[in-house]
C-alpha positions in Angstrom: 190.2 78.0 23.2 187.3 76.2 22.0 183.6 76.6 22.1 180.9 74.8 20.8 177.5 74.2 21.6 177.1 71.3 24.4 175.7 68.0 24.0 171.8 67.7 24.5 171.1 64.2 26.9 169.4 62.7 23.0 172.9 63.0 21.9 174.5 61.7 25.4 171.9 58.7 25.1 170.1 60.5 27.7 172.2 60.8 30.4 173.3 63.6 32.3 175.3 64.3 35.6 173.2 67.8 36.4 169.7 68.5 36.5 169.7 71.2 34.2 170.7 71.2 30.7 173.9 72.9 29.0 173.4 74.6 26.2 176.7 76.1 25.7 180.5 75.3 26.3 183.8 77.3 26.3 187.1 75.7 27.1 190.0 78.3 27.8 192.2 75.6 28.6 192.3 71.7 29.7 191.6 72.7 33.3 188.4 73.8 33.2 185.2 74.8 31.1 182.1 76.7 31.1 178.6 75.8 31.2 175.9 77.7 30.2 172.7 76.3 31.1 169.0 76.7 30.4 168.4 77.9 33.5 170.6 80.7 32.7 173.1 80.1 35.1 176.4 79.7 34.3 179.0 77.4 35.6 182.6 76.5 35.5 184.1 73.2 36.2 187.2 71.6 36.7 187.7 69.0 33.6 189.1 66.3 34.9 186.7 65.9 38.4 183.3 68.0 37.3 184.2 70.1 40.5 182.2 73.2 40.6 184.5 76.0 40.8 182.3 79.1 40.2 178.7 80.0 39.3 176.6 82.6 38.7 173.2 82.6 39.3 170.4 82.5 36.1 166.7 83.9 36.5 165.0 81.7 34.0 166.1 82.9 30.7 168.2 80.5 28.7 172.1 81.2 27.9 173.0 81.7 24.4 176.2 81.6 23.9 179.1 82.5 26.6 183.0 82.5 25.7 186.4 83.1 27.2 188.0 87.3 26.3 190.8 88.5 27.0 192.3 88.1 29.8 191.0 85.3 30.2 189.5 85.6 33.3 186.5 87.8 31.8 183.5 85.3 30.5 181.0 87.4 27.2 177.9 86.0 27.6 174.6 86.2 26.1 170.9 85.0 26.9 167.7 84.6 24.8 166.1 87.6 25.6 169.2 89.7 23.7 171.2 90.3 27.2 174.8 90.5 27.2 177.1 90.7 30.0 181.1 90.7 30.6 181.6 88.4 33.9 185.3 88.7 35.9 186.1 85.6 37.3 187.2 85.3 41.5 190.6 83.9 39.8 191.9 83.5 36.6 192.1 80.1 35.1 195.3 79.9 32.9 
């Protein structure tokens, strides 16, 4: 697994395929990764075509940081205000 913080659109030379801005990555495998966005919203994506393939809705407060537990169908996640929340995913990913 690997997670890092994601690529702001200065460091993409300011482009961006979504209107809102990741601030955090996790990647359980080459399949598919997770986006946590400013919005606080979280998405995860297939890799290889950017397909959405789950989200959960944010109400305004940024995401921290978010990673892959065991199993790894369970996302940790945290926001700016100090939240943290265990998410189980519809399916799991590996």
């Amino acid at each position: 697994m690997r997670i890092a913080p994601a690529a702001s659109s200065r460091q993409t030379g300011g482009r961006s395929r979504s209107t809102a801005c990741a601030h955090w990555l996790a990647v359980p495998t080459d399949s598919c990764v997770a986006l946590g966005l400013a919005s606080g919203s979280i998405e995860l994506r297939d890799v290889t075509t950017g397909a959405l393939l789950e989200s959960f809705g944010g109400d305004g407060v940024a995401v921290a940081a978010l990673t892959f537990a065991r199993p790894p169908d369970v996302i940790v996640a945290a926001w700016d205000d100090g939240r943290v929340a265990t998410i189980t995913l519809q399916a799991p990913r590996l």
